[in-house]
C-alpha positions in Angstrom: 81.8 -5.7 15.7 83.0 -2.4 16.3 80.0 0.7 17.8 78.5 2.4 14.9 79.8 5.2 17.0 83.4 4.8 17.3 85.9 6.0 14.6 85.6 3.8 12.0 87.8 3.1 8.7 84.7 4.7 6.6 81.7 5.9 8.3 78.2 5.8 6.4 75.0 7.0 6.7 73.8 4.5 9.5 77.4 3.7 10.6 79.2 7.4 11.8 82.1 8.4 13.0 83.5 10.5 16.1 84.6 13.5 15.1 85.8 17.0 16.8 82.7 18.5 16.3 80.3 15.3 17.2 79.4 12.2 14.9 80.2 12.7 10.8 77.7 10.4 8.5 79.1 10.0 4.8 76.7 9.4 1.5 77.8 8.3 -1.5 74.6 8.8 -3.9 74.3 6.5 -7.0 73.7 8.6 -9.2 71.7 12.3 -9.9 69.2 13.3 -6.6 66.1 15.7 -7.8 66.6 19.0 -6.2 63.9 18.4 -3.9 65.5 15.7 -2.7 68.6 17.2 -2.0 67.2 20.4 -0.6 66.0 18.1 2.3 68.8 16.2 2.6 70.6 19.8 3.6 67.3 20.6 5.6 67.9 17.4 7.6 71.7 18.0 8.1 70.8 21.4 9.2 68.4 20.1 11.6 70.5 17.1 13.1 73.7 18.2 12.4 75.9 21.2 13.1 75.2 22.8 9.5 78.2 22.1 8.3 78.6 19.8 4.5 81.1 18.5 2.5 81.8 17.2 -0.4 85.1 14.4 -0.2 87.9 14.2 -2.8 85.6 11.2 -4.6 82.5 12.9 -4.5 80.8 11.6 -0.9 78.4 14.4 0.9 79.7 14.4 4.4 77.3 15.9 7.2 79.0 16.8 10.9 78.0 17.4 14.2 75.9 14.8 14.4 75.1 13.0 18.0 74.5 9.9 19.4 71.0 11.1 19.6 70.1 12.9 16.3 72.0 10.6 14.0 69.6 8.0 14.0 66.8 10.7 13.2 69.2 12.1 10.6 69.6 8.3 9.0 65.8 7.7 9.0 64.8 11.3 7.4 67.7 10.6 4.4 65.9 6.9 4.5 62.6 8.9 3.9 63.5 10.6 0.7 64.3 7.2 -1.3 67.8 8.4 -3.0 69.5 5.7 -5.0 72.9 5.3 -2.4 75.7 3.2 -2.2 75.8 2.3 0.7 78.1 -0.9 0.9 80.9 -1.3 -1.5 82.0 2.0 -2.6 81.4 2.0 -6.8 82.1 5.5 -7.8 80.6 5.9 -11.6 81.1 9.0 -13.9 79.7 11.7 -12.5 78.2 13.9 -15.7 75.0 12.3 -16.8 74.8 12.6 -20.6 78.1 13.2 -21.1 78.4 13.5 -24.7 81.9 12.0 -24.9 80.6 8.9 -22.7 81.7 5.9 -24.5 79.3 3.2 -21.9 76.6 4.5 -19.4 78.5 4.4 -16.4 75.8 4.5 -13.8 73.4 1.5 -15.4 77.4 -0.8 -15.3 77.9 0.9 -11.9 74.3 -0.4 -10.7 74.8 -3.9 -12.2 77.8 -4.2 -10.0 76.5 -3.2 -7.1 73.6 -5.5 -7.4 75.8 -8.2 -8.2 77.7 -7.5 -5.1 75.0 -7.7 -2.9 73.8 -11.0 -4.6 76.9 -12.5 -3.9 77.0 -11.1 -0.2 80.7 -10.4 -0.4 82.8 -9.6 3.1 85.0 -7.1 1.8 87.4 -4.4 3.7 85.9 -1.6 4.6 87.8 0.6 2.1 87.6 -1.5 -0.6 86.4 0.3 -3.8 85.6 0.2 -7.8 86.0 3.3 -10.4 83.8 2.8 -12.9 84.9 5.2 -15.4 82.7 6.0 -19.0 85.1 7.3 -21.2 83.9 10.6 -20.8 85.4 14.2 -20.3 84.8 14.2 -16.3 87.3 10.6 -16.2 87.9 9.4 -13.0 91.8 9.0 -13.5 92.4 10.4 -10.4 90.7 8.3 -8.2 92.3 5.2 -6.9 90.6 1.9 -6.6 90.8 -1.3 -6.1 89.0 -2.2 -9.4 89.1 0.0 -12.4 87.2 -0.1 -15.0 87.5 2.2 -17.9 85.6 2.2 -21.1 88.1 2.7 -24.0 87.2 3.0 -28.1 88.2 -0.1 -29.9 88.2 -1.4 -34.0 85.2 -3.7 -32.1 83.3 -1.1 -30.0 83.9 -0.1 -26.7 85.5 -2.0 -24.3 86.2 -2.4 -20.5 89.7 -1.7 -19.4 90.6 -3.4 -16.1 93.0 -2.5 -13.7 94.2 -3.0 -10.2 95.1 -0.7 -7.2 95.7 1.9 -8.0 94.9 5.4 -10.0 95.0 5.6 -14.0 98.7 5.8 -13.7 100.1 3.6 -10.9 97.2 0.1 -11.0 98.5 -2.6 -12.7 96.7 -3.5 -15.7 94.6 -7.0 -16.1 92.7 -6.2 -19.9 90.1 -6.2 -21.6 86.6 -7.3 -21.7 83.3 -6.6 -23.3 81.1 -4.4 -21.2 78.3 -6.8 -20.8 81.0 -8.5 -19.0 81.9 -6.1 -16.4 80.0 -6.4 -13.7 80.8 -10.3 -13.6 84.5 -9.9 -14.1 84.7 -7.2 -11.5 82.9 -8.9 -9.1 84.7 -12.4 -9.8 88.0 -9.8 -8.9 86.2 -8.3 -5.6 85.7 -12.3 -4.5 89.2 -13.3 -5.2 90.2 -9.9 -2.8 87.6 -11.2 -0.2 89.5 -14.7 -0.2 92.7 -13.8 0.5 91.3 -12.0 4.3 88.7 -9.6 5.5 91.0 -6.8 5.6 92.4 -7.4 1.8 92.8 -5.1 -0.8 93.5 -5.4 -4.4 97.2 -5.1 -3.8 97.5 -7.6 -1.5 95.5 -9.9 -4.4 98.2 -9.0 -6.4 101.0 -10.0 -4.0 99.1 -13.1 -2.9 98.4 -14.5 -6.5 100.3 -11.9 -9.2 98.7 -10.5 -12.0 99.2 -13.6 -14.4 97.4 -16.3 -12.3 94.6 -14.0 -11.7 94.0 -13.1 -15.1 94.6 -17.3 -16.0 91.4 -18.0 -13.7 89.3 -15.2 -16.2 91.7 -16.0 -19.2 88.4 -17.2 -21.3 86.9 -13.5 -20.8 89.9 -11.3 -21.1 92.1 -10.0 -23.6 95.4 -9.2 -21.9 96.5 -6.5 -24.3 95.6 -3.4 -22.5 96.4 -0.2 -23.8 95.2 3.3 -22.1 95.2 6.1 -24.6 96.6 8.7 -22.3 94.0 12.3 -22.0 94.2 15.5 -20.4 93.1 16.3 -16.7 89.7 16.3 -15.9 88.3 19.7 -15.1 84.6 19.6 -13.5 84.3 23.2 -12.8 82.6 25.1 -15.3 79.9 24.9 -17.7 79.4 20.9 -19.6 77.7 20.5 -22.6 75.5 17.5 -22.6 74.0 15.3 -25.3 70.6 16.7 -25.6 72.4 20.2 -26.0 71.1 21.4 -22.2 74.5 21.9 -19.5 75.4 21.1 -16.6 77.4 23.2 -14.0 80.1 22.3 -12.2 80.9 24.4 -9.2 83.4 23.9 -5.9 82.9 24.2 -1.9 85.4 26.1 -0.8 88.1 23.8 1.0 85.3 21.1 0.2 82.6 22.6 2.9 79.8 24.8 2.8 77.1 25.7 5.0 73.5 23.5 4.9 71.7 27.1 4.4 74.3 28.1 1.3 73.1 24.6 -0.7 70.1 25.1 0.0 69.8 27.9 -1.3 71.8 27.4 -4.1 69.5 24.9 -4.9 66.5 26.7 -4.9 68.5 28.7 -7.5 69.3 26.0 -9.8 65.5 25.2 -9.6 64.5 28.7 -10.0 66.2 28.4 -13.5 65.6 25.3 -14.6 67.5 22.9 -13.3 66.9 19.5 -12.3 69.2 17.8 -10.4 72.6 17.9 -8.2 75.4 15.4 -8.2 78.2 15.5 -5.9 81.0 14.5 -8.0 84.9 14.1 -7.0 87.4 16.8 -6.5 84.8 18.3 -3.9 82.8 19.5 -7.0 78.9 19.8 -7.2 77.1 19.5 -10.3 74.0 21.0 -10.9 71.6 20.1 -14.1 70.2 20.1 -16.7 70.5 23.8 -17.5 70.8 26.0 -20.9 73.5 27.9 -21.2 72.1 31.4 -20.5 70.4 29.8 -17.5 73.6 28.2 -16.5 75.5 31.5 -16.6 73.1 33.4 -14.2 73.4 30.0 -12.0 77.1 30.5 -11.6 76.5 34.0 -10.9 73.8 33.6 -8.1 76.5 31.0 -6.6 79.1 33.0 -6.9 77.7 35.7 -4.5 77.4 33.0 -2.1 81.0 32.2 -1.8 80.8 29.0 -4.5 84.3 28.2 -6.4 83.0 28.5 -10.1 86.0 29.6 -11.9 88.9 26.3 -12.0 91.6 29.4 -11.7 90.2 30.5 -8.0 93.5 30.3 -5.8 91.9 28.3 -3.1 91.4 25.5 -5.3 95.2 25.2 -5.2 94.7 24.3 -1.6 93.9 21.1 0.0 93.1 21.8 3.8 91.3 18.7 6.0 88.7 20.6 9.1 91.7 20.7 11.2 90.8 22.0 15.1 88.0 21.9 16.5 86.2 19.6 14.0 88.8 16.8 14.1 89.7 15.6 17.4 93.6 14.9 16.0 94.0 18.4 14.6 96.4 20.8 16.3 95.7 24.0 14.2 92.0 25.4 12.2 93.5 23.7 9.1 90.3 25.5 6.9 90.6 29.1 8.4 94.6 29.5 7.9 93.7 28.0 4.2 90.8 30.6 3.8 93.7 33.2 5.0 96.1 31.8 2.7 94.4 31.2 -0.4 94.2 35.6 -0.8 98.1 35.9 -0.6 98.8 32.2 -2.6 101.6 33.1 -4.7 101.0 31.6 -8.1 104.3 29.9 -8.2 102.5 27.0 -5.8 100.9 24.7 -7.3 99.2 23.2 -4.5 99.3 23.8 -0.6 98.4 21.3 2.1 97.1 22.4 4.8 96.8 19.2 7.7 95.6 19.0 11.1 97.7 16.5 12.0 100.2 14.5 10.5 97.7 11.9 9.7 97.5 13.7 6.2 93.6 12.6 5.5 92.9 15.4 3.0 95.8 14.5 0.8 98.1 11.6 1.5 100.3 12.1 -1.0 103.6 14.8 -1.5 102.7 18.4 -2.4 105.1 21.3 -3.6 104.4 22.8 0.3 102.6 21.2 2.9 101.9 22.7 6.3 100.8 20.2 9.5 99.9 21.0 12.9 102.4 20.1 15.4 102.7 20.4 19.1 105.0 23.3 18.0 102.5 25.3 15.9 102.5 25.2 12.2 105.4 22.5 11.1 106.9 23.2 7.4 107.3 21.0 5.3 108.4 21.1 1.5 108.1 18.4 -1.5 106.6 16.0 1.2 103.7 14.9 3.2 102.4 15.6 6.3 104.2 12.7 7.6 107.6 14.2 6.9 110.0 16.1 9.3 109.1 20.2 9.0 112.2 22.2 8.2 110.5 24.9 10.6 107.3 25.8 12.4 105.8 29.4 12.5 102.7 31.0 14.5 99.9 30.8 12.0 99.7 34.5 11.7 103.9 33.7 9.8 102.4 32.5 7.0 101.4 35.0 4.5 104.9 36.1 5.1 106.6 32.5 5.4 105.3 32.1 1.8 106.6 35.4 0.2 110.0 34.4 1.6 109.8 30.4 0.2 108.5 32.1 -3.2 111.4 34.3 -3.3 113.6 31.3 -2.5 112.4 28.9 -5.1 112.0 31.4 -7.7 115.4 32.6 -7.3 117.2 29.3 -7.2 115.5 28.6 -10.8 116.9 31.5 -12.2 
């Protein structure tokens, strides 16, 4: 068993991980946390920590500068506040509560599993996960998992859609089955990945067994004829009408980090006008509720002021930077300061920048339009790859503003 202080594959709230800037503890809540609560959740990282938050690509809080010392204390204070976590199998539900296009509750299926997967004491990979995914407006499609499920509108009622490794697009698709099935299907899946070796994943289920003999052993309990009606991307910033007519708000950290002293505040401000709640949600997104509308407005505002993305247009959500040097031991350049001097001169013919460290490409593993990676060299280029590709060039960090003009230029003119 490895130290709860080493770098691990995920690190948790008792479990962190060596980082740069000291030890980094990750939360996955289960659901909503009261205001309250999550004002002292920031207090504590404030006081054990470094001050410095985030909020991941699927919607975990991550707390740095931590030490061997102060983590413990950190642990036991978020202990002390009694927020629903999930703190072993990662099962990321929904994230809008009330969400009047919701087709199943998410959170009560995404608590049944995780209750079932405790009961059955299941020795899974560390990076094993389920999407449980409503139906809703704020869908989970981009998320991949080992185990999706996705409540779809049927001439019977709602049902489960089931799928394996992958995202919406790329899992492979097992079928359908009631909802009061779910949790029991899904956790039958997560005992067939266990099986096959403590390091399994889904896909290695797949290879191992293939998609037909695994649905043969649930055959009884699922209908094979899966179809995914396709919708439009999710887009959680911005105000989101829920059922009982109040809103919730949906706002951004910048580059997916904020100060401890900037959320709390902010939630003092969501309090101040009425709100209720915050919910980390995916996409680096916080969601505050429930709100009205005009209260929601002059929420946005007050968070705007303190450097909160609340407009889905902002140029620096077109970047994906990781913390780069110092915070990450690995990173070779301040991946977050050259995006925060990028993102004012972001051409709007880029889609998306990366911005890595290091080659290890954490933030965003997959290709992007640009991606820029620290090397031993300074700032490697690379386009329409990863960080893991060979850069074209490298330039001093204070090229790039200028670097970017001149690629614009370049791509623009060779679509003409």
């Amino acid at each position: 068993m490895t130290s709860p202080f080493a770098r691990g594959a995920c690190p948790r709230l008792f479990e962190p991980m060596q980082t740069g800037d000291g030890l980094l503890a990750r939360i996955a809540t289960a659901g909503p946390v009261a205001l309250d609560q999550f004002a002292l959740l920031c207090k504590a990282a404030r006081e054990h920590g470094n001050g410095v938050m985030e909020i991941s690509a699927r919607g975990s809080l991550q707390v740095r500068g931590l030490t061997p010392v102060s983590a413990p204390l950190f642990a036991s204070s978020v202990a002390a506040l009694d927020i629903a976590l999930c703190d072993a199998v990662p099962v990321i539900a929904s994230p809008l509560p009330g969400d009047p296009a919701a087709l199943i509750d998410a959170d009560a299926l995404a608590a049944r599993l995780r209750s079932a997967i405790v009961g059955r004491n299941l020795a899974l990979a560390p990076k094993v996960s389920v999407i449980v995914d409503g139906g809703g407006a704020l869908h989970l499609d981009s998320l991949a998992g080992d185990i999706r499920a996705r409540a779809v509108a049927t001439a019977a009622g709602p049902m489960l859609n089931i799928a394996l490794a992958g995202d919406a697009a790329s899992a492979t698709q097992f079928g359908l089955v009631a909802p009061g099935d779910g949790a029991d299907v899904a956790t039958e899946l997560l005992a067939m990945i266990a099986a096959v070796g403590p390091e399994a994943r889904a896909a290695d289920l797949l290879r191992a067994k293939g998609i037909g003999n695994i649905r043969a052993t649930l055959r009884a309990r699922v209908d094979p004829q899966a179809h995914l009606p396709d919708r439009k991307a999710a887009e959680p910033i911005g105000l989101h009408r829920l059922k009982d007519g109040t809103h919730a708000l949906g706002l951004a950290l910048a580059f997916g980090h904020a100060q401890a002293n900037a959320l709390i505040a902010l939630a003092e401000i969501a309090r101040a006008n009425g709100a209720q709640w915050a919910r980390p949600a995916p996409d680096r997104v916080l969601l505050l509720g429930a709100l009205s509308k005009p209260s929601a407005v002059a929420v946005r505002h007050e968070a705007e002021q303190l450097d909160f993305i609340v407009d889905a247009r902002d140029p620096r959500r077109r970047i994906v930077a990781c913390p780069g040097a110092p915070s990450c031991a690995s990173g070779l350049i301040a991946a977050r300061a050259v995006a925060a001097k990028l993102a004012g001169n972001l051409p709007a013919a880029l889609p998306l920048v990366h911005i890595s460290g290091c080659a290890k490409a954490c933030a965003h593993p997959g290709p992007a339009p640009l991606t820029i990676v620290g090397t031993t060299e300074g700032c490697g280029v690379v386009r329409n790859g990863t960080a893991r590709g060979v850069p074209e060039t490298h330039v001093a960090p204070h090229d790039l503003p200028a670097m970017l003009v001149r690629l614009t230029t370049t791509r623009e003119a060779a679509h003409a």
